[in-house]
Z-matrix of the N, CA and C atoms (Angstrom, degrees):
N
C 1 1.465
C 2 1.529 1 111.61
N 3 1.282 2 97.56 1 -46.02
C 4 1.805 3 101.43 2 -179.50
C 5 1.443 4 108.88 3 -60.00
N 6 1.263 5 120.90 4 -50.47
C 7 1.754 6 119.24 5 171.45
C 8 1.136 7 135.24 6 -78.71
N 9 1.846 8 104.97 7 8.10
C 10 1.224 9 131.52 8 138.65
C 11 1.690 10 110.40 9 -47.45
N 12 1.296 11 89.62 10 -77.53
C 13 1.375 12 106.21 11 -165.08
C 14 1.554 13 113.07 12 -45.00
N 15 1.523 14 96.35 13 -55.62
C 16 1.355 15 105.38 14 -168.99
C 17 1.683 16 125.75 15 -57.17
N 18 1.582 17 96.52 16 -10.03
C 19 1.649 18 111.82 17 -164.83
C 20 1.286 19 99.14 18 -102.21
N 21 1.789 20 129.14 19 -19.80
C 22 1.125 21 138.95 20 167.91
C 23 1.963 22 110.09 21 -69.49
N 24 1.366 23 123.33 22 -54.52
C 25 1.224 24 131.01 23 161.06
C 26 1.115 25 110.26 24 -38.74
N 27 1.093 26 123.64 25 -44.59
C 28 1.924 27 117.20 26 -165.51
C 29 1.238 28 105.98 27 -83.00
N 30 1.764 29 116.63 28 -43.42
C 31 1.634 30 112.61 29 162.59
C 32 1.515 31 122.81 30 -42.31
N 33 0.956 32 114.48 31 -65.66
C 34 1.701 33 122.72 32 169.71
C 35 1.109 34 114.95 33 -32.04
N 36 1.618 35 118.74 34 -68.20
C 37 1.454 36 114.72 35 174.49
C 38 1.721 37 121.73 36 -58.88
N 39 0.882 38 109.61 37 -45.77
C 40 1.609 39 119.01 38 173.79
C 41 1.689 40 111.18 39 -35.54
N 42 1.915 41 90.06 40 -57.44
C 43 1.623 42 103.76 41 174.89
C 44 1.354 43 126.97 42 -53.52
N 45 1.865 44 104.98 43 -45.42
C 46 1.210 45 121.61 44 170.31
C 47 1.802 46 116.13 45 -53.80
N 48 0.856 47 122.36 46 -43.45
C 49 1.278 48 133.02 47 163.11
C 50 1.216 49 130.67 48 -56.69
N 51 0.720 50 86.35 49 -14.99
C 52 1.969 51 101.31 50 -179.67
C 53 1.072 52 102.61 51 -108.85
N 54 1.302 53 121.82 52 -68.93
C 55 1.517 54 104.94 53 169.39
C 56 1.809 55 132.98 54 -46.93
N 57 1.186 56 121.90 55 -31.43
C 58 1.340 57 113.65 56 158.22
C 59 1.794 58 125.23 57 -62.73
N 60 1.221 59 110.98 58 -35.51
C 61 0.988 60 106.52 59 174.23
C 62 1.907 61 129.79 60 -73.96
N 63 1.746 62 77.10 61 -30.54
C 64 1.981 63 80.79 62 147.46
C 65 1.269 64 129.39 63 -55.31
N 66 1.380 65 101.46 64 -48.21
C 67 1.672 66 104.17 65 -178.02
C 68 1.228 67 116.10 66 -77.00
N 69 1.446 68 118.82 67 -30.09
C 70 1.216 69 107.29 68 -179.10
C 71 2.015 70 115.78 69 -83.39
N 72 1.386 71 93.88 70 -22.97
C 73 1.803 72 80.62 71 144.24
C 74 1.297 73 137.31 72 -78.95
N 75 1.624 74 118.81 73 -26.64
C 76 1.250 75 106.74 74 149.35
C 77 1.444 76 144.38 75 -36.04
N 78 1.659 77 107.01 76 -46.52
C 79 1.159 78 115.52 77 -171.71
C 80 1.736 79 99.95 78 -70.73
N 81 1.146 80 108.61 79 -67.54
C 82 1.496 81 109.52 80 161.62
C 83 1.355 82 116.07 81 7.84
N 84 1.596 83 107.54 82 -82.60
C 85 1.262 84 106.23 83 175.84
C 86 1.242 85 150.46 84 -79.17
N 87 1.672 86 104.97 85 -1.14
C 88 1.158 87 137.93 86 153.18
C 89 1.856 88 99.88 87 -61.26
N 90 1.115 89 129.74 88 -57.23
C 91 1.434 90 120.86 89 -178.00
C 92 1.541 91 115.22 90 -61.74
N 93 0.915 92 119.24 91 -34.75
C 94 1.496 93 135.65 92 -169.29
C 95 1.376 94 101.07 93 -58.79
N 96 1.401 95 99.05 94 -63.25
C 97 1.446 96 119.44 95 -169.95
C 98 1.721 97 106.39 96 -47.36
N 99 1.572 98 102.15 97 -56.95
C 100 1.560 99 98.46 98 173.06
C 101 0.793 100 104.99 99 -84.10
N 102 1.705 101 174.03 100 56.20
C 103 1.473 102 152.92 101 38.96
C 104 1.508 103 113.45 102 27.59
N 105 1.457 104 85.25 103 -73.94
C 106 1.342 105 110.23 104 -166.34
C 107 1.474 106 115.48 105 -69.73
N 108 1.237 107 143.94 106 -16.16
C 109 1.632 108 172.08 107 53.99
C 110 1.160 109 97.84 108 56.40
N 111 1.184 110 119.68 109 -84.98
C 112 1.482 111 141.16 110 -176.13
C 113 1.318 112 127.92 111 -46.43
N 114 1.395 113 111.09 112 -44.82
C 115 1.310 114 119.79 113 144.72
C 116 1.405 115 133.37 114 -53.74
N 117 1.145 116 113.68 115 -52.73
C 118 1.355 117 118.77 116 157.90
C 119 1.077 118 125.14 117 -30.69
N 120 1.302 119 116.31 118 -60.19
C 121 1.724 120 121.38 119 -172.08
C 122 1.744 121 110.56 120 -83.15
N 123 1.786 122 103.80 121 -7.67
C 124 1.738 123 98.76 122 164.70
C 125 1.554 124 105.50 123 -93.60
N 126 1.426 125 115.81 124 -0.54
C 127 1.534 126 93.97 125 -162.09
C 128 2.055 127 80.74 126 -102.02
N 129 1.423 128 110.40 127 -4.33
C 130 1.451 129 103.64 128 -170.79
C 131 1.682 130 110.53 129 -91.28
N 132 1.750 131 102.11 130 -23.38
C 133 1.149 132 114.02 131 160.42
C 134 1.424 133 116.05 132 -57.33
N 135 1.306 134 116.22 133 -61.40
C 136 1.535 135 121.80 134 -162.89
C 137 1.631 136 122.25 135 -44.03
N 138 1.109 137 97.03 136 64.31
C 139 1.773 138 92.00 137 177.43
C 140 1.460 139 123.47 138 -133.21
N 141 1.030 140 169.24 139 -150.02
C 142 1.032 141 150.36 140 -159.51
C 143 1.893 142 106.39 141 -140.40
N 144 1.655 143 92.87 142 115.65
C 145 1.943 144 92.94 143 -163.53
C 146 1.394 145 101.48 144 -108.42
N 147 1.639 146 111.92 145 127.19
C 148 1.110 147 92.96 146 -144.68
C 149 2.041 148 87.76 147 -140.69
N 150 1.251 149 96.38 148 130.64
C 151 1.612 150 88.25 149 -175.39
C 152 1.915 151 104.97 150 -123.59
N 153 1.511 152 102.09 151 153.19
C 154 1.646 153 111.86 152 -143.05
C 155 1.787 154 82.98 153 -114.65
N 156 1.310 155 109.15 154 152.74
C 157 1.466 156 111.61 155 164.58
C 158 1.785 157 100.81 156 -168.51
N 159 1.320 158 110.32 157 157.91
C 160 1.719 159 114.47 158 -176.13
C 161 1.692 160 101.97 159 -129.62
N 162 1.332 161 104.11 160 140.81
C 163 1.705 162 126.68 161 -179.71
C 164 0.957 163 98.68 162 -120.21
N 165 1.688 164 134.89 163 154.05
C 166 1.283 165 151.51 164 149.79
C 167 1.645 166 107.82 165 -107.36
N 168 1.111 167 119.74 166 164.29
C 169 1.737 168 120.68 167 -143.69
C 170 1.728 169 77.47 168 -162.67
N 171 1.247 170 108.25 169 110.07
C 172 2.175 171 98.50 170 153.82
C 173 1.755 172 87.66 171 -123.89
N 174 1.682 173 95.23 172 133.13
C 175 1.607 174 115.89 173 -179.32
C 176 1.692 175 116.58 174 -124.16
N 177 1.708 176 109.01 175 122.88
C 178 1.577 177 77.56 176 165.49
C 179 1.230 178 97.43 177 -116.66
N 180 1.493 179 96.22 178 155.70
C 181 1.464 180 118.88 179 168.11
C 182 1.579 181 110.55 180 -94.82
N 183 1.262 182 86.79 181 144.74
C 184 1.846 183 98.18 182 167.82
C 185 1.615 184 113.14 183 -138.66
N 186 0.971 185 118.42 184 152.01
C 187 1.662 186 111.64 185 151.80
C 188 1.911 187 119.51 186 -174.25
N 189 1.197 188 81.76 187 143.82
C 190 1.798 189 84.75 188 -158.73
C 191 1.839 190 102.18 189 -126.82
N 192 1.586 191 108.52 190 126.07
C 193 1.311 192 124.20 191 -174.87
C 194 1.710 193 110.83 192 -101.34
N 195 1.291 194 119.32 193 128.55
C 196 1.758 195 102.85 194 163.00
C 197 1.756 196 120.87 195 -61.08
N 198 0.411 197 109.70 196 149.06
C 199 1.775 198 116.77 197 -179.89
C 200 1.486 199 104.47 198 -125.25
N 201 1.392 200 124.12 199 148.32
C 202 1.801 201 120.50 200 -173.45
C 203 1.064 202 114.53 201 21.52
N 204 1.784 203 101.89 202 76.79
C 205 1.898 204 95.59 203 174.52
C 206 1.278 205 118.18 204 90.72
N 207 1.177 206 115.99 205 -136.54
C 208 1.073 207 142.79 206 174.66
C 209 1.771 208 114.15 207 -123.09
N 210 1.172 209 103.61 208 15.27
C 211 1.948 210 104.03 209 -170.26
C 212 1.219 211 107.92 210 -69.44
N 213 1.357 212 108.69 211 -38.81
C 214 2.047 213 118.66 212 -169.83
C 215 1.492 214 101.70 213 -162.21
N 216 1.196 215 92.56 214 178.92
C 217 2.078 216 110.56 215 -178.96
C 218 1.171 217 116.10 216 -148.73
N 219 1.200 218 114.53 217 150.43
C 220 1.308 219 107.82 218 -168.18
C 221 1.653 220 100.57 219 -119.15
N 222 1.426 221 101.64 220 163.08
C 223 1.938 222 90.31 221 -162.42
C 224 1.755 223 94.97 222 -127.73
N 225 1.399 224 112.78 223 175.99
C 226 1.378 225 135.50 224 166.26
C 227 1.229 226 122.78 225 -159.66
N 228 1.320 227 116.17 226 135.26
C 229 1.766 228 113.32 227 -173.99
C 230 1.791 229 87.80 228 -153.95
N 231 1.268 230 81.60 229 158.51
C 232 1.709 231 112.51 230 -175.33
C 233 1.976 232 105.61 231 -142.36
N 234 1.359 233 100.12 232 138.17
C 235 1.654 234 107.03 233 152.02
C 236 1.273 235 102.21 234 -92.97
N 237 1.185 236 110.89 235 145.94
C 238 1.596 237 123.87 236 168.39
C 239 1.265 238 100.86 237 -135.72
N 240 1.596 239 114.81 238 142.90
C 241 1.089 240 118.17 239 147.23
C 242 1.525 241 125.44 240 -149.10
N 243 1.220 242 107.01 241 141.03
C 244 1.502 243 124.99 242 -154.50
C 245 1.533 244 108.45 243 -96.14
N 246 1.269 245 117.41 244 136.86
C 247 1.757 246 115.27 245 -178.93
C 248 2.015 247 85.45 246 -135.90
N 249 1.256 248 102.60 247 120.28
C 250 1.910 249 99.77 248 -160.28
C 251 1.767 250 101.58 249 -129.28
N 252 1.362 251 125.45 250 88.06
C 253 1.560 252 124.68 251 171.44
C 254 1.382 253 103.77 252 -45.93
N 255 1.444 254 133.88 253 131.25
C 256 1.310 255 141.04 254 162.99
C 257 1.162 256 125.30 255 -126.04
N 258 1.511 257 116.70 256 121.70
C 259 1.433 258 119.51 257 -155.61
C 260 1.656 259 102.28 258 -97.35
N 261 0.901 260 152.57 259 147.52
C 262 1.575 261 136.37 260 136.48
C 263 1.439 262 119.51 261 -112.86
N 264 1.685 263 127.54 262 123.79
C 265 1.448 264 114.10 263 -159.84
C 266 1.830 265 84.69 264 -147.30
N 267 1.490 266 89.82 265 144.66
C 268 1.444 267 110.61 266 165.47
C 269 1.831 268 126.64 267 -97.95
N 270 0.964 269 107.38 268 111.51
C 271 2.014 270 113.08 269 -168.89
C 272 1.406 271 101.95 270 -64.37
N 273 1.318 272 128.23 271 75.27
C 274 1.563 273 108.72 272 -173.62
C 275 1.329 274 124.09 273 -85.11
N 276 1.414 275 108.94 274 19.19
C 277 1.458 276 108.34 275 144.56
C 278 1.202 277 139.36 276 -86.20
N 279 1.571 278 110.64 277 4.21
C 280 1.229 279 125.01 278 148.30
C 281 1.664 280 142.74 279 -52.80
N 282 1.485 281 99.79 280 -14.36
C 283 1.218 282 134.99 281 -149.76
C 284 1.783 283 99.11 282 -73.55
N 285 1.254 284 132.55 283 80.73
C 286 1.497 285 139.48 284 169.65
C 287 1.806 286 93.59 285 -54.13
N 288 1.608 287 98.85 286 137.55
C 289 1.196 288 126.29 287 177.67
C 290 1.702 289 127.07 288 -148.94
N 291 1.052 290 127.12 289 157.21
C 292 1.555 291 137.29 290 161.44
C 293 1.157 292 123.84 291 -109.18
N 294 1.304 293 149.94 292 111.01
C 295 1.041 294 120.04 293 157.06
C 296 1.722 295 105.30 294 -105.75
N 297 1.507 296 103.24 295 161.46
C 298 1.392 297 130.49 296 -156.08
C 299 1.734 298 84.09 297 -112.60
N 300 1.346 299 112.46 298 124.99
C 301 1.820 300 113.00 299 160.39
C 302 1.116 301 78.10 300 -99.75
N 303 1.326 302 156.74 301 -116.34
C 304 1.825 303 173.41 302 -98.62
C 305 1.365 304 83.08 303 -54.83
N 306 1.155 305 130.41 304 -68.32
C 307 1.546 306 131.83 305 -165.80
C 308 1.360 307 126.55 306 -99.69
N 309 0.898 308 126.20 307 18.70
C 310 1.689 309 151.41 308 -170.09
C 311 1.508 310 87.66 309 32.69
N 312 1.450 311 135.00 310 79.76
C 313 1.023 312 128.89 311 173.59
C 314 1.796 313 98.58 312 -119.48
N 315 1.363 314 97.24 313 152.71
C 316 1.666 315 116.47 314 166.28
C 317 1.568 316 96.42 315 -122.07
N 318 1.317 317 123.13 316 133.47
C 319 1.291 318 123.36 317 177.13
C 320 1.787 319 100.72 318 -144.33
N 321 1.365 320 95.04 319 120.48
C 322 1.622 321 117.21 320 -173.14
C 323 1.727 322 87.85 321 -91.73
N 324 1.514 323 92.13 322 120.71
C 325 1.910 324 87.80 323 176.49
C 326 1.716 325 112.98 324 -114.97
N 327 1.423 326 102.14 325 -18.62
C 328 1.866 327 100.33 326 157.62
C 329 1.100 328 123.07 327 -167.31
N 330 1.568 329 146.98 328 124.78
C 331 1.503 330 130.92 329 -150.38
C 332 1.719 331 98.64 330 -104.28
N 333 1.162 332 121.36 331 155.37
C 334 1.049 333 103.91 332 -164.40
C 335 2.118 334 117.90 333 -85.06
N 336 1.395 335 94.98 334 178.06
C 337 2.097 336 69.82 335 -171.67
C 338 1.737 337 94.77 336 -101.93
N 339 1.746 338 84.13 337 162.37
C 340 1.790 339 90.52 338 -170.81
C 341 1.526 340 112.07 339 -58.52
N 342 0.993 341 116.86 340 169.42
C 343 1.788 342 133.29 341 -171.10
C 344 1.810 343 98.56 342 -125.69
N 345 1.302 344 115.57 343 105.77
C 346 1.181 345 122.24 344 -179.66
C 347 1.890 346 107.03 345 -104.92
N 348 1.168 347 104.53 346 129.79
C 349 1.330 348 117.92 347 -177.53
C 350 1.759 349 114.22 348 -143.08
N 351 1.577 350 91.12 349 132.24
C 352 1.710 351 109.92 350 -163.78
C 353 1.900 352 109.70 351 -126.47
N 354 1.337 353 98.33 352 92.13
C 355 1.593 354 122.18 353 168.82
C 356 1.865 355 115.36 354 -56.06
N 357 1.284 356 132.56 355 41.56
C 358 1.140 357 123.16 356 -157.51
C 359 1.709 358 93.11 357 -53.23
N 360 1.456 359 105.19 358 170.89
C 361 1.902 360 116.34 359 151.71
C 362 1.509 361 103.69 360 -141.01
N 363 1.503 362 126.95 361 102.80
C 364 1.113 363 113.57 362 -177.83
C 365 1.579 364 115.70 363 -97.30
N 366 1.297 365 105.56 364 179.09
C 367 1.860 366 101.40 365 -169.47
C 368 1.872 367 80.64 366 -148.31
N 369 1.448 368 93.88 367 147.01
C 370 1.236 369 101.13 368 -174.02
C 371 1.407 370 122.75 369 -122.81
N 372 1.334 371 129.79 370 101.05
C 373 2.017 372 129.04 371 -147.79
C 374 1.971 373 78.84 372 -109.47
N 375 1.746 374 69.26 373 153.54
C 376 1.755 375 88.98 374 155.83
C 377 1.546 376 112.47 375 54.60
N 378 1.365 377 123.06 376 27.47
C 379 1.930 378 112.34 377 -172.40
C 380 1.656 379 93.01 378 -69.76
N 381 1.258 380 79.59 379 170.39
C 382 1.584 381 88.72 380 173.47
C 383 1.877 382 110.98 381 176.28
N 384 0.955 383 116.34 382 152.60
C 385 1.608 384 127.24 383 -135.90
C 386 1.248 385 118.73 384 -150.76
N 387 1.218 386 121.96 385 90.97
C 388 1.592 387 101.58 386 159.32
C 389 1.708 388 133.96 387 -59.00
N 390 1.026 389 130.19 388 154.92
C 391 1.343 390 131.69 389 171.57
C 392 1.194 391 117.24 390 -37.62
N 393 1.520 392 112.04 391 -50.31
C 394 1.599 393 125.62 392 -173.24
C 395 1.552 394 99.78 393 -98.24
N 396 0.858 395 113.79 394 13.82
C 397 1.757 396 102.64 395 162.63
C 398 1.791 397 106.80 396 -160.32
N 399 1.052 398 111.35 397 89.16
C 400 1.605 399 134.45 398 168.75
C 401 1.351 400 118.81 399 -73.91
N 402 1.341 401 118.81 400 132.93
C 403 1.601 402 123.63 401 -164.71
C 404 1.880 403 99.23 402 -65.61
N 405 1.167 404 125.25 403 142.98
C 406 1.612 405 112.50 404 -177.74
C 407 1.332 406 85.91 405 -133.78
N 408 1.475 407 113.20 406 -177.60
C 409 1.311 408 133.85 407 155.39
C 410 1.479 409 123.31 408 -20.64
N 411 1.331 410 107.40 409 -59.31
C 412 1.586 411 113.59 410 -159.04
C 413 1.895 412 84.67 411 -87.54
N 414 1.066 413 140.81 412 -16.64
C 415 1.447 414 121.00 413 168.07
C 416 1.898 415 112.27 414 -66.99
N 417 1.282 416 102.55 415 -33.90
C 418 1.523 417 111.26 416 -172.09
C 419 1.663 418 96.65 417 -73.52
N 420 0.994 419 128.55 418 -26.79
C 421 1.591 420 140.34 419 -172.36
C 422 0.968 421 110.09 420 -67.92
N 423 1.278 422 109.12 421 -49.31
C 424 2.135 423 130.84 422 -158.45
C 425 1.588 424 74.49 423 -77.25
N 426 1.129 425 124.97 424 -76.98
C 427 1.702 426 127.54 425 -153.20
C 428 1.338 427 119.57 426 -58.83
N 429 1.530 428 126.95 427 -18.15
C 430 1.370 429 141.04 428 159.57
C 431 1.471 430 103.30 429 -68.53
N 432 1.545 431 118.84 430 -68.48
C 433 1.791 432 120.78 431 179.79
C 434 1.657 433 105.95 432 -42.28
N 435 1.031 434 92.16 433 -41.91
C 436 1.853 435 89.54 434 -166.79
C 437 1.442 436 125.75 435 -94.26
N 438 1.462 437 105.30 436 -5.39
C 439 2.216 438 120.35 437 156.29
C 440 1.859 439 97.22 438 -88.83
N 441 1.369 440 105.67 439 -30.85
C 442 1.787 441 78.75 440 -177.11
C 443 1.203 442 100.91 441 -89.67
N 444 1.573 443 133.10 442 -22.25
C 445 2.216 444 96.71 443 171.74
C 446 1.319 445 95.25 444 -71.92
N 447 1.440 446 129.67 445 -37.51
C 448 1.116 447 94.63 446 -156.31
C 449 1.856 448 122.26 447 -88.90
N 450 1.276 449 99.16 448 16.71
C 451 1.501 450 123.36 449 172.02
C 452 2.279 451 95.77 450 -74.38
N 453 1.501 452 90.42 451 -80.01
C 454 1.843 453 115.23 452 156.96
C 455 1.596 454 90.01 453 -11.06
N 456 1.176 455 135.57 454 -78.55
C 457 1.998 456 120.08 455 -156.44
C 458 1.537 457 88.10 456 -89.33
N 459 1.233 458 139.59 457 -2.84
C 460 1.482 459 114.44 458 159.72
C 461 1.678 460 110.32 459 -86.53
N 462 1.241 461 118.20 460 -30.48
C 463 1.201 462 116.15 461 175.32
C 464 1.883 463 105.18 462 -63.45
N 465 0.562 464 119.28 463 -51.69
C 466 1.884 465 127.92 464 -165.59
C 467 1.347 466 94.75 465 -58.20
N 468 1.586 467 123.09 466 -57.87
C 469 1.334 468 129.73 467 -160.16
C 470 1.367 469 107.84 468 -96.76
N 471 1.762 470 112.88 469 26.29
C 472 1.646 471 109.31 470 157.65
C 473 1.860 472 111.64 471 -130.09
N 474 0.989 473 88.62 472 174.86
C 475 2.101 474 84.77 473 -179.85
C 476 1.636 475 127.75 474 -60.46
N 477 1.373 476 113.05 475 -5.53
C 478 1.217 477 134.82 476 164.95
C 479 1.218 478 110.17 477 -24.78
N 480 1.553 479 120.93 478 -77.84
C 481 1.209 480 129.40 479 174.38
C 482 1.748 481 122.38 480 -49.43
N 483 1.054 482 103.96 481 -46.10
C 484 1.459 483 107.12 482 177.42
C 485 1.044 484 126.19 483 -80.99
N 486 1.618 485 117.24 484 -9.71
C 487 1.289 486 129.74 485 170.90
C 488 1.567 487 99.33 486 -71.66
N 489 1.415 488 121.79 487 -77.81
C 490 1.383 489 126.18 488 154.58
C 491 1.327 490 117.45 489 9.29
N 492 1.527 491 108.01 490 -70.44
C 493 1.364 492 114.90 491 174.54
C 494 1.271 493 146.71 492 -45.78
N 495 1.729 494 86.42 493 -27.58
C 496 1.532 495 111.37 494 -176.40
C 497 1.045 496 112.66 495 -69.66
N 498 1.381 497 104.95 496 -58.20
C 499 1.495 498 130.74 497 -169.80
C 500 1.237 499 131.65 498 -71.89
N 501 2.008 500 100.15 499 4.39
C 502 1.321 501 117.97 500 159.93
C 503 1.819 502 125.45 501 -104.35
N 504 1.346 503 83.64 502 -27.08
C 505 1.549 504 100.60 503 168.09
C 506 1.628 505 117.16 504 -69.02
N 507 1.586 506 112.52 505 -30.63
C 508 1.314 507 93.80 506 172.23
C 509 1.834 508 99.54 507 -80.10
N 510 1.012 509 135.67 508 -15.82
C 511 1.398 510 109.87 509 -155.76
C 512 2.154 511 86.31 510 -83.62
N 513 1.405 512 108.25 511 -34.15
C 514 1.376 513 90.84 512 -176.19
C 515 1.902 514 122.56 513 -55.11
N 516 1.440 515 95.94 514 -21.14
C 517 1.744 516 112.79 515 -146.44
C 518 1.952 517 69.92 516 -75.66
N 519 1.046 518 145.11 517 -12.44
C 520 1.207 519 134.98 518 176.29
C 521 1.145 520 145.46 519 -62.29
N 522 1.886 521 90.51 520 -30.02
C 523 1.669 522 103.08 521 159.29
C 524 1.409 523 122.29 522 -100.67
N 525 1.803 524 112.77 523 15.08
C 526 1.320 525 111.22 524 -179.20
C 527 1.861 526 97.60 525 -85.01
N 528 1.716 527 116.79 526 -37.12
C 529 1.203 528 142.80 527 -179.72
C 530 1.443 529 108.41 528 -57.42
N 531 1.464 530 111.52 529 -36.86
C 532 1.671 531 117.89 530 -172.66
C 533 1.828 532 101.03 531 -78.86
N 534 1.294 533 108.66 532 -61.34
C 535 1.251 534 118.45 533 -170.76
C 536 1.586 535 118.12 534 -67.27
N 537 1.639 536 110.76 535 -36.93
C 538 1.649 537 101.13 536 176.17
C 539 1.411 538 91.08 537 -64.93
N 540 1.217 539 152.03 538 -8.79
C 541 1.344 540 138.93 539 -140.84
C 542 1.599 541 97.03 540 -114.63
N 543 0.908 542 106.86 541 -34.76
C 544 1.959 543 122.77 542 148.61
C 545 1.428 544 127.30 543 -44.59
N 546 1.360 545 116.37 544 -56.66
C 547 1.512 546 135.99 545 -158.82
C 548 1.446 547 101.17 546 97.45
N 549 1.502 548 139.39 547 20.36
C 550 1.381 549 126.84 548 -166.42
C 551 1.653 550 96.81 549 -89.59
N 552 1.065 551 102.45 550 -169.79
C 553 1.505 552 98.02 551 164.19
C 554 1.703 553 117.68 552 -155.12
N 555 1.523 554 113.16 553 113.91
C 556 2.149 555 129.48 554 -177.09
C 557 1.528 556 79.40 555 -56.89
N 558 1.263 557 76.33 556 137.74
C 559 1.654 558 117.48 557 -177.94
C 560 2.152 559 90.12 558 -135.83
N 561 1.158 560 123.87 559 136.34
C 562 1.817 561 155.33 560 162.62
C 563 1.366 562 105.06 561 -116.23
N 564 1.256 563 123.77 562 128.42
C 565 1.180 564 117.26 563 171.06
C 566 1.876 565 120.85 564 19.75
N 567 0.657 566 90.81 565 29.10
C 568 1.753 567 101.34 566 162.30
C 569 1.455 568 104.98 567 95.59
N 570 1.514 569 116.68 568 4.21
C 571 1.293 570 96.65 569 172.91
C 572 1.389 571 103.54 570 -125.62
N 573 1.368 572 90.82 571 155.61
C 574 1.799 573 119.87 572 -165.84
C 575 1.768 574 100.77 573 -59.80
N 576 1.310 575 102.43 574 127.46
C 577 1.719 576 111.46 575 167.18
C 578 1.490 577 111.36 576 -89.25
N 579 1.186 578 146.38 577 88.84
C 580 1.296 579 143.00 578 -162.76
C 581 1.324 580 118.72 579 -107.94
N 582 1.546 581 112.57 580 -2.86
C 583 1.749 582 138.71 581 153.54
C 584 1.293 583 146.91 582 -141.43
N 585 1.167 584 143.17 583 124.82
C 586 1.111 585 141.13 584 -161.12
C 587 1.828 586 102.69 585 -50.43
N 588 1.561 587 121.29 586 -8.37
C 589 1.465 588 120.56 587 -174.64
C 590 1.376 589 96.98 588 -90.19
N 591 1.109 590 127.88 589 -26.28
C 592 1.711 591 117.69 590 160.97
C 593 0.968 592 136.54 591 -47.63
N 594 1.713 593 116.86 592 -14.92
C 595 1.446 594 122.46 593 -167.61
C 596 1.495 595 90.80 594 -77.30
N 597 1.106 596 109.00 595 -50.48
C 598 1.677 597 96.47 596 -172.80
C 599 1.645 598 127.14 597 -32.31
N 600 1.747 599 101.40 598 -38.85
C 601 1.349 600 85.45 599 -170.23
C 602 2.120 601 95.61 600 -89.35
N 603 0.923 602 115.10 601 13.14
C 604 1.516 603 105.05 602 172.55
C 605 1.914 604 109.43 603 -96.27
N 606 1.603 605 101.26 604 -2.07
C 607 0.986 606 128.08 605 164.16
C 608 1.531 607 115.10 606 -58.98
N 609 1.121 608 108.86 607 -68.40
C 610 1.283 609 126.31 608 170.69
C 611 1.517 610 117.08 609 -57.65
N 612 1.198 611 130.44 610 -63.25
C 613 1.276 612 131.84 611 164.73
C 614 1.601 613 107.81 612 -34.40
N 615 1.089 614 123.90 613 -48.73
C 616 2.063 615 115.19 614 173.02
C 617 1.160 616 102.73 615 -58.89
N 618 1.264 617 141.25 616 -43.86
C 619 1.492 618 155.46 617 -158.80
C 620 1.410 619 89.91 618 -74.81
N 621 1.433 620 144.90 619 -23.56
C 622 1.198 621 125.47 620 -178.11
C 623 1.373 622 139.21 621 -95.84
């Protein structure tokens, strides 16, 4: 009876053993699988989001030199005016990451920063020139440097940027949607994203 018993115990455990190790290769490949998922949907993310907006710029130029001394000066002025396509786009294949199998973690470790680019077309009214002071190079220079900042604080101080922003935050809010949908868990700089109302403040953090 006892080596009954005892031959019944060892079956069980044997079984028991086997069966965990099934499952725990199951699970395995259950993780893998979403690993492998996860990637997917960053490498489907990774593309370049990119939002378009147009400024107009009217500039005048002036500039006035002494000539003999101090006796007289000679002057130059231009209308300009600028019509400037401005793109701002995020490379999100730039996007450094971790993922965690042991801990079903996704960990975003830096997104990349926007890439702002300014197409001016300028048109040039009204030049005008003295003899002794002719428009050169470095006047056409000064007047390009000084429509793109001042293009730069029209860009900042319109929705451009925050549009941008938006339109990066939804593409991130995608792996918060993929992964809760997993059981994994978005990780930002080390802290846990546990709602799509968090993006806002990672919102803010690009904004800075």
């Amino acid at each position: 009876m006892r080596k009954i018993l005892f031959g019944v115990v060892i079956t069980l455990i044997v079984l028991l053993t086997f069966k965990y190790c099934e499952d725990k290769k199951e699970d395995k490949i259950v993780i893998e699988a979403h690993s492998a998922l996860i990637q997917e949907q960053i490498k489907n993310v990774g593309k370049l989001v990119v939002t378009e907006g147009h400024f107009s710029e009217v500039f005048s130029y002036k500039n006035s030199k002494a000539v003999f001394g101090d006796l007289m000066s000679a002057e130059k002025k231009a209308l300009v005016v600028v019509n400037a396509d401005v793109t701002i786009a995020y490379d999100l294949s730039k996007i450094e990451y971790h993922i965690d199998e042991t801990t079903k973690t996704l960990q975003i470790i830096s997104i990349p920063k926007e890439e702002i680019k300014i197409n001016p077309d300028f048109e040039y009214y009204d030049v005008q020139a003295d003899f002794l002071n002719q428009f050169d190079a470095k006047d056409y220079n000064t007047i390009k440097n000084t429509v793109k900042e001042s293009l730069m604080k029209k860009i900042e101080a319109s929705e451009l940027k925050s549009n941008a922003q938006n339109r990066l935050i939804s593409e991130l809010s995608k792996f918060f949607i993929l992964t809760n949908s997993l059981g994994w868990t978005l990780q930002y700089n080390e802290n846990p994203i546990e709602d799509l109302n968090q993006f806002q403040n990672l919102e803010k953090i690009l904004a800075d």
